[in-house]
C-alpha positions, -999 to 999 in steps of 0.1 A, spaced: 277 -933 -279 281 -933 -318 306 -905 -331 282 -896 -366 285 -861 -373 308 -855 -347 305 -844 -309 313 -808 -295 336 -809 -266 354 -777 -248 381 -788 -230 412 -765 -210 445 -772 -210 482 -757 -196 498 -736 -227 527 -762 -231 503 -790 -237 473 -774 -262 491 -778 -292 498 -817 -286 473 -844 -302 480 -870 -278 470 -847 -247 437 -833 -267 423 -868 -269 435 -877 -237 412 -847 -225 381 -852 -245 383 -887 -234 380 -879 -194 355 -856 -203 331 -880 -220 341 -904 -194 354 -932 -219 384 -949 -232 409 -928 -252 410 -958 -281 374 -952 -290 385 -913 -296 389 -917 -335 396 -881 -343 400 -844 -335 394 -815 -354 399 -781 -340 366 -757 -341 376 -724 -320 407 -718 -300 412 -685 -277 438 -676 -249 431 -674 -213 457 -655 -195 441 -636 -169 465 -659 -144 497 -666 -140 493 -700 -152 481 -696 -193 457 -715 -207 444 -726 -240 406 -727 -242 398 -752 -272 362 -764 -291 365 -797 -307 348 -816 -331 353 -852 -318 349 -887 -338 339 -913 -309 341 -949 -326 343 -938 -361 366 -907 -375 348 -877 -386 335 -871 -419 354 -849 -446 356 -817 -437 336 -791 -463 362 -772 -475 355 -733 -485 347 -728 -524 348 -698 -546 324 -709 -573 300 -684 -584 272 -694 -609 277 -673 -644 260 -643 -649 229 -653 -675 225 -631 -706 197 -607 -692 202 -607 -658 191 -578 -633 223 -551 -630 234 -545 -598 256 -513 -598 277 -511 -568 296 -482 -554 324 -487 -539 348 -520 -536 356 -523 -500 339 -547 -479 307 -542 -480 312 -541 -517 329 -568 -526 305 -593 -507 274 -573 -520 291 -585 -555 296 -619 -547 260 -619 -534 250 -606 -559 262 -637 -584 249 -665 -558 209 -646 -562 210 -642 -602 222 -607 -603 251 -587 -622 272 -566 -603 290 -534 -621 314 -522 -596 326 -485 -594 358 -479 -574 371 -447 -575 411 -461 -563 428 -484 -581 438 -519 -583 449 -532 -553 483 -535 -567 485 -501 -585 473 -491 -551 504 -503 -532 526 -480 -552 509 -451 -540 516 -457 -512 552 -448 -518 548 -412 -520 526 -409 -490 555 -427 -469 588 -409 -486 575 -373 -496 544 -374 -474 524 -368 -508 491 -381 -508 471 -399 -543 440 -385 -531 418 -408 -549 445 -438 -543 457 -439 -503 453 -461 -477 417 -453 -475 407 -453 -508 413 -482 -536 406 -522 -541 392 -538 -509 387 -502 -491 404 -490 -459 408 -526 -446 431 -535 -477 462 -520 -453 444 -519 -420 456 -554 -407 428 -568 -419 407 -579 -380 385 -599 -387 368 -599 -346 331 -589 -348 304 -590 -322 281 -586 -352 270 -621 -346 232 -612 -352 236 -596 -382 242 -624 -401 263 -656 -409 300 -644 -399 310 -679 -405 302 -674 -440 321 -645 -440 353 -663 -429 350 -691 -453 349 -669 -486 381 -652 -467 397 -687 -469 381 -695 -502 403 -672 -513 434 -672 -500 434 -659 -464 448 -686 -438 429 -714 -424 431 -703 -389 405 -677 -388 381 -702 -391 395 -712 -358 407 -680 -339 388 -664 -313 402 -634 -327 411 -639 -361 431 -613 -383 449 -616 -420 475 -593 -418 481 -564 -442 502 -582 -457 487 -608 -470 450 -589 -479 462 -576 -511 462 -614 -522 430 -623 -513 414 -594 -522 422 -598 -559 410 -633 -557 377 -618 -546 381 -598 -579 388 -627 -604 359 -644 -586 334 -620 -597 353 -612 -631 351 -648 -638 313 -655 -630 305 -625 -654 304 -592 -632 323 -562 -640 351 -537 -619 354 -504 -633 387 -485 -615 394 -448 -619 358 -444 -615 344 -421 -593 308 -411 -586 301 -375 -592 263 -376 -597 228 -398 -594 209 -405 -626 170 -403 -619 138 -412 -638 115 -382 -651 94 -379 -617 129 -379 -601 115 -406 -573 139 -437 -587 173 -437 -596 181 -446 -630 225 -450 -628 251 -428 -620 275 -404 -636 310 -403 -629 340 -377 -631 352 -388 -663 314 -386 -684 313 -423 -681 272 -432 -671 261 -468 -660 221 -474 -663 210 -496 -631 174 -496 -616 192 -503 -582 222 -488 -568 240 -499 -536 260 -468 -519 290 -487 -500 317 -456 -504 335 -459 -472 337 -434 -439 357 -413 -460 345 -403 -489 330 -369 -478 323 -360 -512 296 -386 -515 279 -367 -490 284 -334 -502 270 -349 -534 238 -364 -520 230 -329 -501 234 -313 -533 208 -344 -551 184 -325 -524 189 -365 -503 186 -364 -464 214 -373 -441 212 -372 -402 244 -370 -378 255 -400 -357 280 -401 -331 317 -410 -336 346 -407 -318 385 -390 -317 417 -390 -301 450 -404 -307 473 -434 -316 486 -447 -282 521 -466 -288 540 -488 -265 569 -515 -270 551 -547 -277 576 -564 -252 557 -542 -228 522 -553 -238 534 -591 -240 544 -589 -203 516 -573 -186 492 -594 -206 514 -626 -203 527 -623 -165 563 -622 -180 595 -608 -160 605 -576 -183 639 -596 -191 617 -629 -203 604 -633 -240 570 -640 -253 567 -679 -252 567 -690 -290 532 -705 -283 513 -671 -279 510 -645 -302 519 -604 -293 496 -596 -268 465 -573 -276 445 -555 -249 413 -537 -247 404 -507 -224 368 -489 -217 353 -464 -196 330 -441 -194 335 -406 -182 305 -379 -178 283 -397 -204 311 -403 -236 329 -432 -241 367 -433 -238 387 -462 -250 408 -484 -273 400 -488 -304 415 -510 -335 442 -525 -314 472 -535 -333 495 -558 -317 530 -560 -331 520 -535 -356 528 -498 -372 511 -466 -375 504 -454 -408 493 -422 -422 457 -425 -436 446 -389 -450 428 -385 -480 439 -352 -484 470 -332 -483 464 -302 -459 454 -334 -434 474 -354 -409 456 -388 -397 468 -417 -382 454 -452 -384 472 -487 -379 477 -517 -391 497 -555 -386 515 -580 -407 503 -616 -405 532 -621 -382 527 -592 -362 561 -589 -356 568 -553 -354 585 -542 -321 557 -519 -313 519 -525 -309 496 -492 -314 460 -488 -306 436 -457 -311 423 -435 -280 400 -419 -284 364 -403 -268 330 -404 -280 318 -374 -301 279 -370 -299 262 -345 -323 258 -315 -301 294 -312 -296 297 -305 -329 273 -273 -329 302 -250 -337 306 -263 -367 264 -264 -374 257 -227 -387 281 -233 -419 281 -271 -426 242 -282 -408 246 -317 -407 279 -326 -420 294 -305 -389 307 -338 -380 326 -343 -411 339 -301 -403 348 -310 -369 372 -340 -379 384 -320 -409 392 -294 -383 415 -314 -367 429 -335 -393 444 -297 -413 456 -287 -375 475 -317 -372 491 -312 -406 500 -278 -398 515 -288 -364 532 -320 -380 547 -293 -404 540 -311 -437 548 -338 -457 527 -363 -435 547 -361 -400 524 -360 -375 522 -339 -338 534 -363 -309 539 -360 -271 549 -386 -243 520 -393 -224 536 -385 -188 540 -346 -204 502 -350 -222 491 -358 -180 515 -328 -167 503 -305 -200 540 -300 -209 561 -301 -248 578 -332 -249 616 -322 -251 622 -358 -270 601 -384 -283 603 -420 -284 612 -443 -310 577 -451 -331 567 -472 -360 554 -444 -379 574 -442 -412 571 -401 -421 578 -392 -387 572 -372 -357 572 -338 -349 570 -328 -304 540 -312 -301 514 -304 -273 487 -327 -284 468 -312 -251 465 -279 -269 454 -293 -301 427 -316 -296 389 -298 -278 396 -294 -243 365 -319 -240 385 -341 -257 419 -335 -237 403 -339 -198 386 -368 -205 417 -382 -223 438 -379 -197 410 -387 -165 407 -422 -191 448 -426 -191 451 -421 -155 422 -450 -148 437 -473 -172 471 -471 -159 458 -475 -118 447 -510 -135 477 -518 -155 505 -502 -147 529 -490 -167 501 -480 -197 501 -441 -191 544 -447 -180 573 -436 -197 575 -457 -225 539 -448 -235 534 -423 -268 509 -401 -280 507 -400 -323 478 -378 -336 451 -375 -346 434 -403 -354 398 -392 -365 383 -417 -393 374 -445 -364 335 -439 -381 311 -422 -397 298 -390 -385 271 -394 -408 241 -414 -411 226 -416 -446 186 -430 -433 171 -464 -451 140 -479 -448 142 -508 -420 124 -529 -445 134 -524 -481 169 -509 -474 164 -483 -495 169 -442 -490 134 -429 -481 137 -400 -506 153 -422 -539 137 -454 -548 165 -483 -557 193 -465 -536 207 -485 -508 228 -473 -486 253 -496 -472 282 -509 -448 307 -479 -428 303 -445 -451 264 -452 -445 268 -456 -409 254 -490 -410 287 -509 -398 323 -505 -378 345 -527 -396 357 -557 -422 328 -581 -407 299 -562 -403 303 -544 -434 307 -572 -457 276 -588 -437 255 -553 -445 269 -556 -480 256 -591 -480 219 -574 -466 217 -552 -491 222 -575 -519 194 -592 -510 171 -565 -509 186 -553 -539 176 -586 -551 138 -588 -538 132 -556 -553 143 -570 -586 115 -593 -585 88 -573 -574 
């Protein structure tokens, strides 16, 4: 048995032991059946947590060196070859995910990228943030939704994607840690940044495509598509401020949020199709609670120092629409992520350390086209985008301004009573009792509850008295679909227009839209050739 390249073992061990080297080789040497001195060295691949017992254990993927020690490990780089004078331009819309890796794509296949982000930098960005959390003002092109790196930027930044077949997530993680985000997400089963930390990296991202020769314009948003004579092709795009950039391909990555996009492509005479999404609430509970049911602790005993705050995941299924958790932050905070100021909505988000004394998840139900038909005789197919906006201005108006937002105990949500007090909560403008059961669709509120009463016959404690209701939390995805060819990418009715990553309705998060990004770029990139 020769070590070369390195051998793949998965090996289990007790919680108290994973982290030592001595007991890892020890392990991989019983399990190749030889003598722990030929075990030259140990690099960690993938670690994840196993604490469905009481007993915790530490599932770990090695790379092992039998006889000799492993080669150098290939360490993540963020070179990108120089733009050459006369190179293709690749205009990009948007500088979220999916943005920022169709840019750095774009630099690795011989293309310019010209970035237009409506926000700011990420950094001017965090100071508008300010007024959202002390006044409840919102910077309604500058927010946590809008802005350098997207909604992401200051959504805890999780990383966790089953989007395995879409394309090389690996990748994905290495330009993360080419640029600045920690090592261990290479490693995680379920790797996060951290919202604080994101900002970093993001403007690393930046300077990478800054330095290689491609171009970020902020302050700029997108107010109308440029065609050629016939109208068939798109020429560029116009934004707010007169500015025009000439492209011959233009990738469409604006995010779930901006609804003016869509507005704007009805208006170019450009089809769009509705697509399910879903709504509900932010469901908060102590994180000491989460860490003990996950864990097996006694409610006096603390969270070993080896396991991070507990997450959890819930699902069901209730008369054909989904019900369950959704962007699950463990030690985390809610924070108010409205675009607009007649609008309440809730999102969340974690530090690195996700040390907050709270952990927050969405919960919410599956909304499916025809139960938005209300809303189809005045806005056809954005009634999606109506019915969200619906609730989003009746959650401002029973939050009663400045960005507090409604909130009810969950044991008075089940009985369909006003909470007479609230709990404390991590959400910074505050709370205001309300009965969330009158103000979300009744579809909405039975299955809500039929969905809390299930989970918490499973775990209890989840729908008990130290559970809290935070709404409304709407923006989970697109409620709009805007149709691409399967092959080229492009929109069916606008030659060199790709639609891309969430606001396209192509992706559900960091991963898979910086994957689509990365899909898009290279059909951007095979149609510059043709």
């Amino acid at each position: 048995m020769s070590g070369g390249e390195g051998i793949t073992v998965d090996v289990i061990l007790p919680m108290e032991k994973a982290g030592s080297e001595r007991v890892r080789r020890a392990a991989v040497a019983r399990k190749l059946g030889i003598s722990p001195s030929r075990i030259k060295d140990v690099r960690l691949v993938k670690e994840s947590i196993d604490s469905r017992q009481k007993k915790i254990l530490f599932q770990l993927r090695l790379l092992v060196g039998v006889d000799s020690p492993l080669p150098p490990e290939r360490l993540p780089s963020r070179d990108y070859p120089s733009v050459r004078p006369g190179s293709p331009v690749a205009l990009i819309v948007g500088f979220g995910p999916a943005g920022m890796f169709a840019a750095l794509r774009c630099l690795e296949l011989g293309m310019k990228p010209v970035v237009l982000e409506r926000g700011k930098d990420v950094s001017s960005r965090r100071f508008d943030l300010a007024p959202i959390l002390r006044r409840g003002t919102v910077m309604e092109d500058s927010n946590y939704c809008f802005g350098e790196g997207g909604a992401g930027t200051f959504s805890d930044g999780k990383l966790f994607t089953r989007a395995t077949k879409r394309g090389p997530v690996r990748e994905v993680y290495e330009i993360f840690v080419a640029h600045g985000a920690p090592r261990e997400i290479l490693t995680d089963a379920h790797p996060h940044i951290g919202s604080n930390l994101l900002p970093n990296v993001v403007k690393a991202i930046r300077e990478s495509i800054l330095r290689a020769g491609g171009e970020i314009h902020f302050n700029a948003r997108v107010e109308h598509l440029l065609r050629s004579a016939d109208g068939r092709r798109i020429r560029g795009v116009a934004c707010a401020d007169g500015r025009e950039f000439a492209a011959d391909s233009v990738l469409l990555a604006t995010g779930h949020s901006a609804r003016d996009v869509y507005r704007m492509m009805l208006a170019e005479g450009l089809a769009l199709e509705q697509k399910s999404f879903a709504v509900g609430v932010r469901i908060e509970h102590p994180q000491a609670f989460v860490d003990a049911r996950q864990y097996h602790l006694n409610p006096e005993q603390r969270r070993p120092e080896q396991l991070p705050a507990a997450r959890y995941s819930v699902t069901t299924t209730i008369q054909d629409r989904g019900v369950h958790s959704f962007c699950m932050c463990p030690g985390g905070f809610i924070v108010p992520a409205a675009t607009e100021n007649d609008e309440v909505v809730v999102n969340g988000m974690s530090l690195a350390r996700r040390d907050s004394p709270f952990a927050n998840a969405g919960f919410v139900v599956s909304v499916h086209p025809e139960d938005t038909e209300p809303f189809c005789r005045e806005h056809g197919v954005l009634a999606g985008v109506a019915y969200q906006k619906a609730l989003e201005t009746a959650s401002c108006r029973a939050g009663g301004g400045m960005q507090k937002a409604p909130a009810q105990r969950v044991e008075d949500f089940l009985k369909g009573r006003v909470s007479s007090s609230l709990l404390p909560t991590s959400y910074h403008p505050g709370i205001v009792s309300h009965p969330l059961h009158e103000l979300l669709p009744e579809g909405i509120v039975w299955r809500m509850r039929e969905g809390l009463r299930q989970f918490d016959r499973k775990w209890r404690g989840f729908a008990g008295t130290d559970a809290q209701l935070i709404g409304c939390e709407t923006r989970t995805s697109s409620p709009v679909r805007i149709p691409r060819d399967p092959a080229t990418l492009e929109h069916p009715g606008l030659e060199g227009l790709y639609p891309c990553g969430e606001g396209a309705g192509y992706a559900g998060g960091i991963v898979s839209a910086a994957l689509d990004g990365r899909r898009c770029a290279e059909a951007m990139a095979q149609q510059a050739t043709r």
